[in-house]
C-alpha positions as CSV (number, residue, x, y, z in Angstrom):
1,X,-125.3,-59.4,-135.3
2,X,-127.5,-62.2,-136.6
3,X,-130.0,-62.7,-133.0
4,X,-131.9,-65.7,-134.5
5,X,-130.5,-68.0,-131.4
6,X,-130.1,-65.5,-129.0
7,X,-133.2,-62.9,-129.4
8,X,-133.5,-62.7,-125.4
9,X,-130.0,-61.3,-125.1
10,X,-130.1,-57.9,-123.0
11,X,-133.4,-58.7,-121.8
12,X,-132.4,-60.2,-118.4
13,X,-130.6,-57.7,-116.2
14,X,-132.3,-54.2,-117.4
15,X,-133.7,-54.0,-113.5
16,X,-130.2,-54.8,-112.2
17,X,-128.1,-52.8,-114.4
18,X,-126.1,-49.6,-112.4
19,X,-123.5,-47.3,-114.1
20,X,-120.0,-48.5,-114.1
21,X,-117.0,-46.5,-112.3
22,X,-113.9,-46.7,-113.5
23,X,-110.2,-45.6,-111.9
24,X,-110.0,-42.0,-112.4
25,X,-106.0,-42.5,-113.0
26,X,-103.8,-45.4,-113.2
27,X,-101.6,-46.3,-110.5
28,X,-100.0,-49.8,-111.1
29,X,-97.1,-48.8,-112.9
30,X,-94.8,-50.9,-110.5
31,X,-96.7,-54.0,-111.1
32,X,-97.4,-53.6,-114.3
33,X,-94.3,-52.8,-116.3
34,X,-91.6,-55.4,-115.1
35,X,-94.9,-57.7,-117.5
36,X,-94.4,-55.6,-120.0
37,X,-90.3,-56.3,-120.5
38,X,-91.4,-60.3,-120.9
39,X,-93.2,-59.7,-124.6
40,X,-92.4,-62.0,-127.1
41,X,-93.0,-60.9,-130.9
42,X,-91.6,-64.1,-131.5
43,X,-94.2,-66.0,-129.4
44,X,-96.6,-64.1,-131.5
45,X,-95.5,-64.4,-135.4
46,X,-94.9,-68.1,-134.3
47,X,-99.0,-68.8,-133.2
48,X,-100.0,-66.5,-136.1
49,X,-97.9,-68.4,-138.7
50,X,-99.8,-72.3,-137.3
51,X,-102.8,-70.9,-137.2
52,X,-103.0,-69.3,-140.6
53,X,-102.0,-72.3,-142.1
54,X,-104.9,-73.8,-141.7
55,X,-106.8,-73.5,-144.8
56,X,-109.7,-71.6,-143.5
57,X,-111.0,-71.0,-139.6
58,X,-114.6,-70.7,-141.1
59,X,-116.6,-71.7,-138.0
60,X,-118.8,-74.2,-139.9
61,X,-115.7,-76.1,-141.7
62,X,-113.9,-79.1,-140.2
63,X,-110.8,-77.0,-140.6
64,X,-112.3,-74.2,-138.0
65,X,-113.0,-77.2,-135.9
66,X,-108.9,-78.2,-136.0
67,X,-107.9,-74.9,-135.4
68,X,-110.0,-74.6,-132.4
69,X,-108.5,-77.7,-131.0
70,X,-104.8,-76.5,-131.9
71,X,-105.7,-73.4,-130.2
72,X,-107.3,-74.7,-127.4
73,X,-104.4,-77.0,-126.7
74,X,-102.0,-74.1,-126.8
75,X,-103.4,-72.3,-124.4
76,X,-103.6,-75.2,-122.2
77,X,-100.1,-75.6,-122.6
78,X,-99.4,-72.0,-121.6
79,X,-100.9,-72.7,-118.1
80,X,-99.0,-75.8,-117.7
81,X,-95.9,-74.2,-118.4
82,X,-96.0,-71.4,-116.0
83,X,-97.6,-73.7,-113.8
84,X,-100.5,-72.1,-112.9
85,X,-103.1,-75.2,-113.5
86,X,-101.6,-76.1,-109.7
87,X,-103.8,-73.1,-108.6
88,X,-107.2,-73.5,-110.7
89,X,-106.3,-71.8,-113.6
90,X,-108.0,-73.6,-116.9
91,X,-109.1,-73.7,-120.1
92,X,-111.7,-75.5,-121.8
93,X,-114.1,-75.6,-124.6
94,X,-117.3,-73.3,-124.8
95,X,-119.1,-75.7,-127.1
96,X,-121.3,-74.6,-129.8
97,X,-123.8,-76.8,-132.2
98,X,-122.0,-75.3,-135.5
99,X,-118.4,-77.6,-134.3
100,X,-115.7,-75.0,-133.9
101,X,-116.0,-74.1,-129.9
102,X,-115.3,-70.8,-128.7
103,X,-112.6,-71.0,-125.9
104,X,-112.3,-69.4,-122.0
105,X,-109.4,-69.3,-119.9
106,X,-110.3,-68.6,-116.4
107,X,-107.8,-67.0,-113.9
108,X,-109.2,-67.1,-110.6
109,X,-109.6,-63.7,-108.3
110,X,-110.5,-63.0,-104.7
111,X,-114.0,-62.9,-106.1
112,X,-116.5,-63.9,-109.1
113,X,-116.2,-60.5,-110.4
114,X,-115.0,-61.0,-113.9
115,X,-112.4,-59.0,-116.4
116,X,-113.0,-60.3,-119.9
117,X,-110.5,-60.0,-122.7
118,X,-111.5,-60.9,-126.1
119,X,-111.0,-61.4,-129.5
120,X,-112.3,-64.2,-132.5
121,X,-110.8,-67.0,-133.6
122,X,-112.5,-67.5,-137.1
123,X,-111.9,-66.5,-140.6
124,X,-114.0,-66.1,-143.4
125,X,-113.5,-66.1,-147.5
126,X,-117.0,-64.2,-147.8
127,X,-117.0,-65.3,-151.6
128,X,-117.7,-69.0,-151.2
129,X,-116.6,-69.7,-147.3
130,X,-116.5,-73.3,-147.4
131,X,-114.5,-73.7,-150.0
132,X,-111.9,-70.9,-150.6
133,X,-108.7,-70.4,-148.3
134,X,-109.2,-67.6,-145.5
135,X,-105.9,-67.1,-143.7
136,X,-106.9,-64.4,-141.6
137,X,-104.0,-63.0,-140.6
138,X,-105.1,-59.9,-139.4
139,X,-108.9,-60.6,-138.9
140,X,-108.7,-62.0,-136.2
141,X,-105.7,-64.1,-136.3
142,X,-103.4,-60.9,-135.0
143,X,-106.0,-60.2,-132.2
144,X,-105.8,-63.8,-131.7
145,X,-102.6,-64.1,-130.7
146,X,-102.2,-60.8,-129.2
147,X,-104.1,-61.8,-126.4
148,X,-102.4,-65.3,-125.9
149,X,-99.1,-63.1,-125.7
150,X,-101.1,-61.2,-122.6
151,X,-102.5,-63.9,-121.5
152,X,-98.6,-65.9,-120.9
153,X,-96.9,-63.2,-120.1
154,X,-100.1,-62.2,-117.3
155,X,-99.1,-65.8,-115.8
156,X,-95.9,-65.0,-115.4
157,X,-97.3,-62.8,-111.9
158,X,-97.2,-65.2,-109.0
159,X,-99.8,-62.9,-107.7
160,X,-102.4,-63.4,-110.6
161,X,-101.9,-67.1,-110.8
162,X,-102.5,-67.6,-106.5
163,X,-105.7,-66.4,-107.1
164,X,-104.2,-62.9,-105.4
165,X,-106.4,-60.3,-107.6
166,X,-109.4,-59.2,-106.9
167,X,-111.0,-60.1,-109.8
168,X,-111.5,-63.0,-111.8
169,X,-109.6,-62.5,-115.0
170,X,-111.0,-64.5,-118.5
171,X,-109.4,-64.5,-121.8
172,X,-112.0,-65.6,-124.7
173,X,-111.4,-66.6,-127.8
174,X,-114.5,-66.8,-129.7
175,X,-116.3,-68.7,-132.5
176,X,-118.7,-67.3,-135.5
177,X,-117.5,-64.0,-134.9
178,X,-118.3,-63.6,-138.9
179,X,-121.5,-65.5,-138.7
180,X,-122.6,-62.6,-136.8
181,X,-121.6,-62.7,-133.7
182,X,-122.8,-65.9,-132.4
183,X,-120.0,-67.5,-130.1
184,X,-119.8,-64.4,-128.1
185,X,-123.6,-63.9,-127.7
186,X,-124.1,-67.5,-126.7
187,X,-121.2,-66.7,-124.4
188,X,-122.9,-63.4,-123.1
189,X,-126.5,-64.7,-123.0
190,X,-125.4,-67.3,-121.3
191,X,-123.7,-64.7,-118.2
192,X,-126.4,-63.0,-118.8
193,X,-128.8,-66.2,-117.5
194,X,-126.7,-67.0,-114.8
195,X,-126.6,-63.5,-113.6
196,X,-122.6,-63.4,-113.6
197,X,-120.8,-59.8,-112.9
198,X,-118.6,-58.6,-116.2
199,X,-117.2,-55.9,-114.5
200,X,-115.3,-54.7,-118.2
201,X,-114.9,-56.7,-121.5
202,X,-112.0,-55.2,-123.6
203,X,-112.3,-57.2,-127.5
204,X,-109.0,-56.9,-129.6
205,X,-110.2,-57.5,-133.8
206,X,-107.5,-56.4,-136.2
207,X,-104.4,-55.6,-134.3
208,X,-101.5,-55.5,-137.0
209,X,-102.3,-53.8,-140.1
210,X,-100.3,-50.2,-140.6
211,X,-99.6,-49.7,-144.0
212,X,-102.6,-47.2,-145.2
213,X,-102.3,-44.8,-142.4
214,X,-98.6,-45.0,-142.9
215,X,-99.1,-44.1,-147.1
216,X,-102.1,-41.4,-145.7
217,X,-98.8,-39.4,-144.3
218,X,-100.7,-40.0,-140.5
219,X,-99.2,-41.0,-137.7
220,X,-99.2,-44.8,-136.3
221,X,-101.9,-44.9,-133.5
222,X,-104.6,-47.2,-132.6
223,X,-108.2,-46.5,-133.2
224,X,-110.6,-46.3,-129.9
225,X,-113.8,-47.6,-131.4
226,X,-116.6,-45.0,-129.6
227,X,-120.2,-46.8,-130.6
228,X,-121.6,-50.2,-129.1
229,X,-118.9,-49.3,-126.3
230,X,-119.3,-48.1,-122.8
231,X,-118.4,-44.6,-122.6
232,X,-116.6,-45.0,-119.0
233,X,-114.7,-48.1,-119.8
234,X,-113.5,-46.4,-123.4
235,X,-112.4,-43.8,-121.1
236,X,-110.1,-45.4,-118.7
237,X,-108.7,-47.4,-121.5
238,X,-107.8,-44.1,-123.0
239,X,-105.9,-42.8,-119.8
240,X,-103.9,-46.5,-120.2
241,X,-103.1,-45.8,-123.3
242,X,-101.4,-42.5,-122.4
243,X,-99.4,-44.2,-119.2
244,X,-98.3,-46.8,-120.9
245,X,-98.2,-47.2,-124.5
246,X,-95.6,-44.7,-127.1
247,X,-98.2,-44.8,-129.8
248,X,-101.2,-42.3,-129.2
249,X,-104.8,-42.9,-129.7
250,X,-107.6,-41.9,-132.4
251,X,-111.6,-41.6,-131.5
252,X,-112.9,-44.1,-134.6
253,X,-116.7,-45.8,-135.6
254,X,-117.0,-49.1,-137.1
255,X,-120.7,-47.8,-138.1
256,X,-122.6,-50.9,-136.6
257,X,-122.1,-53.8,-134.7
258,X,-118.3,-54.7,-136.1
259,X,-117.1,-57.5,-133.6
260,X,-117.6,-59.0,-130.2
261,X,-118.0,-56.2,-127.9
262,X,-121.3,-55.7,-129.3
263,X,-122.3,-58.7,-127.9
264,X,-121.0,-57.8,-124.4
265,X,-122.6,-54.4,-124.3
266,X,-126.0,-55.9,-125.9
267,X,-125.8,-57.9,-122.6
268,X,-125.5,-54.7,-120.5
269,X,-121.5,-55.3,-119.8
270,X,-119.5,-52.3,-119.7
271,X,-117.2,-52.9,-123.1
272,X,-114.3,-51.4,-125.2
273,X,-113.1,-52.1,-128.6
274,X,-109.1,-50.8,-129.7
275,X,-108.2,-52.1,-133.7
276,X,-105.2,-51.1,-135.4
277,X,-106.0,-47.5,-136.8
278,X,-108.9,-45.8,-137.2
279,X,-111.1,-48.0,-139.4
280,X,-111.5,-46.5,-142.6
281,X,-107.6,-47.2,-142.8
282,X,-107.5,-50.0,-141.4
283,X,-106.7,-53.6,-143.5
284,X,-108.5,-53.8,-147.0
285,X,-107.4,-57.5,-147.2
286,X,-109.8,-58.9,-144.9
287,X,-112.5,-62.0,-146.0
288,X,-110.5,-63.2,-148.6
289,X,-107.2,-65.5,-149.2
290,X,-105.2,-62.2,-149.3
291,X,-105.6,-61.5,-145.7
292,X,-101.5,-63.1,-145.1
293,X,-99.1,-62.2,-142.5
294,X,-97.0,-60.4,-145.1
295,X,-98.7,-57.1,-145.1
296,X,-98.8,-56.7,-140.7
297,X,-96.4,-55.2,-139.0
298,X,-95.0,-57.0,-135.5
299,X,-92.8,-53.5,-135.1
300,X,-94.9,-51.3,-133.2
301,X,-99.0,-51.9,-133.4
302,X,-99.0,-55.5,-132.3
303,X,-96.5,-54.3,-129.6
304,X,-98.8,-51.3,-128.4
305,X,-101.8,-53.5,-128.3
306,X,-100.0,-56.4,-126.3
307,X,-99.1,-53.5,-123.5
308,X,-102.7,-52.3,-123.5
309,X,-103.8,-55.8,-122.6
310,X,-101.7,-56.4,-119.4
311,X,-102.1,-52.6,-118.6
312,X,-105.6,-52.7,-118.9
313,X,-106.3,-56.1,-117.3
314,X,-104.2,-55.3,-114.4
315,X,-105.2,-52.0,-113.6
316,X,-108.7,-52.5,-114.2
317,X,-108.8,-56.0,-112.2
318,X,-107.1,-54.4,-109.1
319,X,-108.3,-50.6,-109.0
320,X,-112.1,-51.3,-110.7
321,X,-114.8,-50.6,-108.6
């Protein structure tokens, strides 16, 4: 987490800060799994193969600038075609000095209150990033489109797109994620300044990679990160898991502050963090022009992750307290 811009982060709303609750069971099985039967894998390989043909999402390159825009404009797109920009819903362009802008898509609730769901846009060849290809298929390109699935398939309920939940739901897609966390700080510090209520931020890095726990002899299951997170939230997301998803879940550390949750939590926002396995196995091809679409999986993990979403943003937006 490099803090040089954003040293004031967490410092804000340590008075106002109160422990979060969280449903003690989930109970929206009726509205929640008719979304579930609308998932598109195809939707999903078909975002992941335009964006990783760009030849890097580095966020200080002209190319991470293009991508941003493609992205951006495909989102956009998703509202108009289930024709929710007819009741407020939008997405625009949190701009940054650096030239690739993170991205919010706001879904209007009964109140302010706000669900966030979250994952990076950018890629990164760590050996010499603006030069080198950096696909980043997996990190973050799969989390990347994982939540556009949720996000068009969430507009698909006439309820969410009236305005009808109680919550307001956003769905960030965020710069500089490997320049250290810097389009979801600005993003968070900026909340933070306006004193806006993040009832639960859930971030999705690295959603597709099976192959080493599969060769380990292990079973398939997603890894439930347990540091920089809020215990409560991690929690409930675990109880989702078991309602709702065939693929179990595995207590995992990243070790330090590994991806945008961090940022959220630094803020004093109740956050989560699910990835793909638990993360000594997951992908080794990361931050280099290896990191292809070739060695994910759109069988099972992508799938899992993709019901976690709408499970978790639907039964936290209408049962969180």
């Amino acid at each position: 987490m490099d803090i040089t811009e954003n040293r004031d982060l967490g410092t804000l709303r340590v008075s106002s800060r109160t422990a979060p609750v969280f449903p003690k069971k989930v109970k929206l099985q009726d509205e929640i799994k008719p979304l579930l039967s609308n998932l598109s894998k195809t939707e999903m390989r078909e975002h992941l193969e335009k964006l990783t043909s760009f030849h890097t999402r580095y966020y200080k390159s002209d190319y991470g600038r293009q991508s941003s825009e493609w992205l951006l404009q495909t989102v956009q797109n998703t509202i108009k075609e289930a024709g929710a920009d007819e009741y407020g819903v939008k997405a625009e362009h949190f701009k940054h000095s650096w030239g690739q802008h993170s991205i919010i898509a706001t879904i209007p609730g009964k109140s302010k209150s706000t669900i966030v769901i979250g994952a990076h846009q950018d890629s990164i060849n760590l050996w010499f990033p603006s030069m080198l290809p950096a696909p980043g298929a997996d990190d973050d390109g799969s989390g990347t489109v994982t939540i556009l699935e949720a996000f068009r398939v969430l507009l698909s309920s006439s309820e969410v797109i009236k305005g009808n939940a109680p919550n307001t739901i956003e769905f960030h897609w965020y710069s500089a994620e490997e320049g250290g966390l810097l389009g979801s700080q600005a993003i968070f510090s900026e909340y933070e300044r306006q004193s806006r209520d993040v009832k639960a931020m859930l971030q999705q890095d690295m959603t597709g990679f099976i192959q080493k726990t599969i060769e380990a002899g292990k079973p398939e299951s997603v890894g439930v990160i347990t540091d920089y997170v809020d215990p409560s939230l991690t929690a409930f997301i675990k109880k989702v898991i078991e309602e709702y998803c065939d693929i179990p879940w595995v207590e995992t550390k990243c070790g330090y502050a590994c991806s945008d949750h961090a940022s959220a939590s630094k803020a004093g926002y109740p956050s989560a963090f699910v990835i793909e396995s638990t993360f000594p196995d997951s992908d080794d091809h990361i931050h280099g022009t290896e990191d292809l679409i070739k060695y994910l999986s759109f069988v099972s993990t992508p799938q899992f992750h993709l019901h976690l979403l709408l499970s978790s943003s639907t039964a936290a937006n209408h049962r969180l307290l």
